[in-house]
Every structure is written in C-alpha cells, then in structure tokens.
C-alpha positions as CSV (number, residue, x, y, z in Angstrom):
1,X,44.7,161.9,45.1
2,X,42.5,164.2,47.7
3,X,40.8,166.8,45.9
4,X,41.3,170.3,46.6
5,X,39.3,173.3,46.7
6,X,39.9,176.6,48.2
7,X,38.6,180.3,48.5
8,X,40.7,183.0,46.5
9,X,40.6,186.8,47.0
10,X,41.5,189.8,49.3
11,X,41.4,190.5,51.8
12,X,41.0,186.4,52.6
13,X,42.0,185.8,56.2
14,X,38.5,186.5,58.2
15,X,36.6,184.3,55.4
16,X,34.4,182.5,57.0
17,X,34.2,180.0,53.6
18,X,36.6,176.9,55.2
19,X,34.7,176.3,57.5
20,X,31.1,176.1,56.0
21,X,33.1,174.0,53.2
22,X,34.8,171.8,55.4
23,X,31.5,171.1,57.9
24,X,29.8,170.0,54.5
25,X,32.3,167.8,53.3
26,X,31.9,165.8,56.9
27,X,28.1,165.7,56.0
28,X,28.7,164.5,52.4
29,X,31.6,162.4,53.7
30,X,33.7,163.6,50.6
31,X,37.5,163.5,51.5
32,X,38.6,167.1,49.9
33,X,40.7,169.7,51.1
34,X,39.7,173.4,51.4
35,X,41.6,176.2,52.2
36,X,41.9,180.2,51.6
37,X,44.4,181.7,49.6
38,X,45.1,185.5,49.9
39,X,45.1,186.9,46.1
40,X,45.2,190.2,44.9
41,X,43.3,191.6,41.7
42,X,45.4,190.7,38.6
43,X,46.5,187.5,39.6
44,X,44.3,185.4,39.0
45,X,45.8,183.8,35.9
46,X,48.8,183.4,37.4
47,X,47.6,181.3,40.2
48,X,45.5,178.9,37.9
49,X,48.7,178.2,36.1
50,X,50.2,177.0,38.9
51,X,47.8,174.3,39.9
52,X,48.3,171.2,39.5
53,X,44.9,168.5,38.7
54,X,44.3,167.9,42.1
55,X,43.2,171.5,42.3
56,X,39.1,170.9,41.3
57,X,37.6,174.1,42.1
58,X,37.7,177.5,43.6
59,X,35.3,179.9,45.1
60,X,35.8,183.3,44.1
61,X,35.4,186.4,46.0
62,X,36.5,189.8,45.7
63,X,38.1,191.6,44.0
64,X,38.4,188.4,41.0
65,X,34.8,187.9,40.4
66,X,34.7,190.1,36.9
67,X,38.3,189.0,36.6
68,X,37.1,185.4,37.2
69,X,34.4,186.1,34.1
70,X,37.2,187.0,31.6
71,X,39.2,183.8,32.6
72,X,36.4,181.1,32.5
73,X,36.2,178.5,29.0
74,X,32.9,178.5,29.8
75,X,30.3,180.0,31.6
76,X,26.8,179.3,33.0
77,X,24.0,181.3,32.2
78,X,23.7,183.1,35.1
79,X,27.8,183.9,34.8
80,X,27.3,184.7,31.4
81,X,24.2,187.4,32.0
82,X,26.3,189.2,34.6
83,X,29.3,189.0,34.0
84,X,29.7,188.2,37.6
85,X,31.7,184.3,38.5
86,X,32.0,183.6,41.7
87,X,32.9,180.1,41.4
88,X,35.2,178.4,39.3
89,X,35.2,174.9,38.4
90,X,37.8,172.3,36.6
91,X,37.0,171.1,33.1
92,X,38.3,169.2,30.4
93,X,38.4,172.4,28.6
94,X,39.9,174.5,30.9
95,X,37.8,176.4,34.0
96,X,34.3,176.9,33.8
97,X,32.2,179.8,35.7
98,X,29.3,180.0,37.8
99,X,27.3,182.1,39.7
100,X,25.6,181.4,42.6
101,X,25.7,184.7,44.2
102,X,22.3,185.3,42.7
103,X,21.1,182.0,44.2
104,X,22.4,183.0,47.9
105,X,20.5,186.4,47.7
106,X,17.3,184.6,46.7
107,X,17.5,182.0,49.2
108,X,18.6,184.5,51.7
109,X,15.4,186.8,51.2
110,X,13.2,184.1,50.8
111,X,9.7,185.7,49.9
112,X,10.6,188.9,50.1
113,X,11.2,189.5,45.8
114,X,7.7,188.2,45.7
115,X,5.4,191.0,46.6
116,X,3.6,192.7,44.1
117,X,6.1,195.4,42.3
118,X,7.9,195.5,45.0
119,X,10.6,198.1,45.4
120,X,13.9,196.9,45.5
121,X,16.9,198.9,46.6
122,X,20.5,198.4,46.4
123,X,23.4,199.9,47.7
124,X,26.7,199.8,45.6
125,X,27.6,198.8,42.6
126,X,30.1,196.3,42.1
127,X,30.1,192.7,41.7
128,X,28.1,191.5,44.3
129,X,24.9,195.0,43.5
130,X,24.6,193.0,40.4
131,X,23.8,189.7,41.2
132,X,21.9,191.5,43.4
133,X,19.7,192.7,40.6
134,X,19.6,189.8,38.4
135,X,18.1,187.8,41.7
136,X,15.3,190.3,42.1
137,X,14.8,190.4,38.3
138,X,14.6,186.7,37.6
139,X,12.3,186.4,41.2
140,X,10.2,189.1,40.2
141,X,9.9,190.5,36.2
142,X,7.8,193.1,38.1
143,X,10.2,194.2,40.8
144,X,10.9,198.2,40.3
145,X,15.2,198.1,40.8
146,X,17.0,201.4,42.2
147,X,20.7,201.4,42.5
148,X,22.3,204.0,45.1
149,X,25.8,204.4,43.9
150,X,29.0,206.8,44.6
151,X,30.5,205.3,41.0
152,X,28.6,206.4,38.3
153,X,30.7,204.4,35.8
154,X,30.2,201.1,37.5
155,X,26.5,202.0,38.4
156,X,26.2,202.6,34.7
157,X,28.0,199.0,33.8
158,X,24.9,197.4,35.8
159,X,22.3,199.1,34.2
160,X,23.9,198.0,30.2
161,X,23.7,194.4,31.7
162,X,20.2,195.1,32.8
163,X,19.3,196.0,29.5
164,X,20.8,193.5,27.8
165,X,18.8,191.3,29.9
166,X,15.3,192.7,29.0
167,X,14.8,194.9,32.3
168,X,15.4,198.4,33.9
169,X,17.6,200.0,36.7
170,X,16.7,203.6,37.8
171,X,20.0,204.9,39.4
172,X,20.6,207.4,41.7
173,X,23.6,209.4,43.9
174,X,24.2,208.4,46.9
175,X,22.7,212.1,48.1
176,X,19.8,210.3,47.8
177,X,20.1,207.4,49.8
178,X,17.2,208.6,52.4
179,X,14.7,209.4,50.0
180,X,15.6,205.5,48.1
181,X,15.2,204.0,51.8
182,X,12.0,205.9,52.4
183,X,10.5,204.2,49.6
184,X,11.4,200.9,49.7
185,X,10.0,197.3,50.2
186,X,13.4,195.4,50.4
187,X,16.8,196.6,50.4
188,X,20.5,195.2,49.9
189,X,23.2,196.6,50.9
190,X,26.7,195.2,49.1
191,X,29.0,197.6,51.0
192,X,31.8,196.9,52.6
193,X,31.3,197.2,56.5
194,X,31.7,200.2,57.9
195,X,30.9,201.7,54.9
196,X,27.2,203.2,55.8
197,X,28.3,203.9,59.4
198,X,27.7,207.4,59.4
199,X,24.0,207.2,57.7
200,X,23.4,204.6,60.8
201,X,24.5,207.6,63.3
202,X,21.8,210.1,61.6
203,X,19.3,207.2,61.3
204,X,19.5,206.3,65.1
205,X,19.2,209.7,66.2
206,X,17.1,211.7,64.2
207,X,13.5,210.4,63.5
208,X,13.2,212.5,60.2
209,X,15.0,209.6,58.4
210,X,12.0,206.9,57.9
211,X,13.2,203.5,56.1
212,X,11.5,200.8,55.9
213,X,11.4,197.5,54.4
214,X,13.8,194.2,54.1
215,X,17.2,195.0,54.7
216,X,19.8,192.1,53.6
217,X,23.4,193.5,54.5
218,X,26.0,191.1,53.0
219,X,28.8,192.4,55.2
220,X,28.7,189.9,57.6
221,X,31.6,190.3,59.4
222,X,30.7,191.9,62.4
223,X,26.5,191.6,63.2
224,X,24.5,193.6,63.5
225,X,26.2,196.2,61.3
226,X,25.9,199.8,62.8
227,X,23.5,199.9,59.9
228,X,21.6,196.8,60.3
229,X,21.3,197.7,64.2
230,X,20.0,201.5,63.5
231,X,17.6,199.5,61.0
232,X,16.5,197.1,63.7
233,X,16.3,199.7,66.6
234,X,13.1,200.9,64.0
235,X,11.6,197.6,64.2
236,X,12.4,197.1,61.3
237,X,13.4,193.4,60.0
238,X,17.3,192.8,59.0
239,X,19.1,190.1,57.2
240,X,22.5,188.6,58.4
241,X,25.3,188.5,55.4
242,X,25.4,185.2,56.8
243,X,22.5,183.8,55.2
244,X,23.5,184.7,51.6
245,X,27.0,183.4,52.5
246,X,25.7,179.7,53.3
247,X,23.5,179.4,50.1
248,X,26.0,181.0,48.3
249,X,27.9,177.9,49.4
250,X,25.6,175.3,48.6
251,X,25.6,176.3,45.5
252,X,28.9,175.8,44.9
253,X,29.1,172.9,46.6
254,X,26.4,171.3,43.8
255,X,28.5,172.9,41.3
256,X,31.5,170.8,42.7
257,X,30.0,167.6,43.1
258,X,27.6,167.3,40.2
259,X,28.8,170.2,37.8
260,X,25.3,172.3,37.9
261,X,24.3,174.3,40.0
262,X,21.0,173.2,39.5
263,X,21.3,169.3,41.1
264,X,20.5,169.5,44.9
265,X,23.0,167.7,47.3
266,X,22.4,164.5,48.9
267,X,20.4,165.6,51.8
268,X,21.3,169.6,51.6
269,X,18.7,170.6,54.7
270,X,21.7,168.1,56.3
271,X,24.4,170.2,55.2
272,X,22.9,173.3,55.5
273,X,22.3,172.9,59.0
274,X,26.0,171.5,59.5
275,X,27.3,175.1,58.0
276,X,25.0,176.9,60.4
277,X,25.9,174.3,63.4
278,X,30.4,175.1,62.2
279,X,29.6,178.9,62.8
280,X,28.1,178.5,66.3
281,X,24.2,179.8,64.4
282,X,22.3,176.4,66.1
C-alpha cells in the first residue's frame, strides 16, 4: 500500500509543497504519494476522519496550523511551546504534531539570530509571527523581539506564549512600522503578499524612510515582493520565502521518515538541492 501524504489548507492551489515533496521522494527513492488538498478553517477534523491508514502524514498550512494544535494526541516540544503544528503525523495514538516552521526560519536566516542582541523585528501576528519568535528566541536568549501588528488580540496571544516560555516581546501598532524598521538588525515579515505594498511605494520614493537590516519575507509567491524589491533597491540584503519553505520541508520530511524532527535524512544536502533543482533555483 503506497503511502500518502499531502498539503492541507487555503488557499492550496499555488502551493509550491508537491513539488519539493515529490523531487525528495525521487532522492530518497521512497514510493509515496503527495498531493494538495484545498481545506478551509474548521474542517480539519472532518477530513482526518475520512482517511483511511494509507493516509501517513500531512503538512499543514494556513489557516489549520492553531486548529492543527488542538487536534494533535501528541505534540512535540516545539508544537507544544507555540501552539503552532504545522505538520501532522500518523500514530498509533492518533495524530501527532510538529513544528518545523521554527526550524525553516532558522535555517533560512542562517547567522543572522546570532549577533550580539540583535534586534529582531516581525511583521504580523499569526501563526507563522510566532514561530518566528520562538526561532529567534531559542537562536539567541539575547535577541531584543518587536512585533508590528494591526491585531492587538493576536499580537497579545504571542507575547502570553513568550512569557510562558521565559522571554519578552515589546509590541507595537502598525503606525510604527518605520520607526521598528529604522532600528532593526533582522526583520521577518509573515504577511500575506501584497500586504506591505503601499509601505514599499513610500519606501522607494522618499529617502526619509531608512530600514536596514535582514529582511526574510515568507510570502514567496511572487519574488521580489514590492517590499523585498523597495528593501533591495537600498542595498539592503532580502531573503526569498523560498528558503524557509524548503527547510520547512525537510523537516517534515525527517518527521515522516524517522518520526523526529531531529534525525537528518539520508544525504539531505542531496535532497535539498533536488527541491531547489524541482523549482528551477539551480
């Protein structure tokens, strides 16, 4: 019986995850099918009572991920510390949660958590803003966290976590998005695309806006971003979404074949090279 695996959420149909799945399964030589299935908030449940035990695991993205958390046996530490599961695996017990969001992020950024106290800014608050936070936390106890955010109830969800977990979040309205920028060593933006558009307009045309640091956008869908080009036309280094998304990946992908997220795969520079090579990057 072929295993199967697939990406769930909404929208789903630009998702780039089938075919960094599929390019690694040719690498690992593991005969499993992946797909992407189009699910809207609330039906998650629904959908894992349908599957039948060929179904092995899922990678979750939004708008399940908290929805995903609820739902899970069992979680991982990382799931359990932010509430956040972006991958879902089958268990004896039922479905067990990971994240490896926070994983992505740090692999994405490489170095860049590392400074001394380095500021770290983040745009948004939802799912994605706090793994965000918990991979500059647990990269660097040191690293002074600001969330910009238009949802002050959500923003405020992060910062309980934070504390929870033994560190801080200073938050601020989105009014002061230029000032946050001004002052920052690496920022990640977790907003939809499209989304900062208009700060990109003011930002390429009037030199009174002065970022500066690391910018990670994860909205990869279209790159550069408005904002990640207005960023770049400042000579200023940007991140592709992209990179969080294959790490992201790998991580699932040891989740799937060895149940941790912690056990490398059989030669992973391999597969991570065959993700990059399946969306034309090499």
């Amino acid at each position: 019986m072929t295993k199967q695996f697939a990406v769930i959420g909404s929208p789903i149909a630009q998702s780039k995850s089938p075919t960094i799945h599929r390019a690694a399964h040719r690498v690992l030589s593991l005969d499993w099918s992946y797909s992407a299935v189009e699910l809207s908030e609330g039906r998650l449940l629904q959908f894992l009572e349908t599957l039948d035990d060929s179904w092995q695991g899922l990678s979750v993205t939004m708008p399940l991920k908290i929805e995903a958390t609820r739902l899970a046996s069992e979680l991982d530490p990382i799931a359990r510390v932010t509430g956040v599961t972006n991958t879902l695996l089958r268990t004896l017990d039922g479905w067990k949660g990971f994240n490896t969001d926070v994983f992505g992020i740090q692999s994405a950024l490489g170095d860049a958590f590392l400074a001394e106290t380095p500021k770290v800014v983040i745009l948004g608050s939802g799912a994605t803003a706090t793994s965000a936070a918990f991979a500059a936390f647990q990269s660097n106890p040191s690293a002074r966290i600001t969330l910009v955010s238009r949802n002050a109830k959500t923003a405020k969800n992060i910062k309980s976590l934070a504390n929870q977990a033994g560190f801080r979040i200073d938050i601020r309205k989105f009014k002061a998005l230029s000032r946050s920028l001004a002052n920052a060593d690496v920022v990640v933006s977790t907003l939809p695309a499209g989304a900062l558009d208009s700060y990109a307009s003011k930002l390429g045309r009037n030199w009174i806006y002065k970022p500066k640091g690391l910018l990670l956008d994860v909205a990869y869908s279209s790159w550069p971003s408005a904002f990640a080009a207005a960023w770049m036309a400042r000579s200023l280094p940007a991140v592709n979404g992209i990179e969080m998304l294959i790490f992201q990946a790998i991580g699932q992908l040891r989740v799937f074949t060895s149940g941790s997220a912690e056990t490398p795969l059989p030669n992973e520079r391999a597969v991570e090279l065959a993700m990059r090579d399946s969306l034309g990057l090499i």
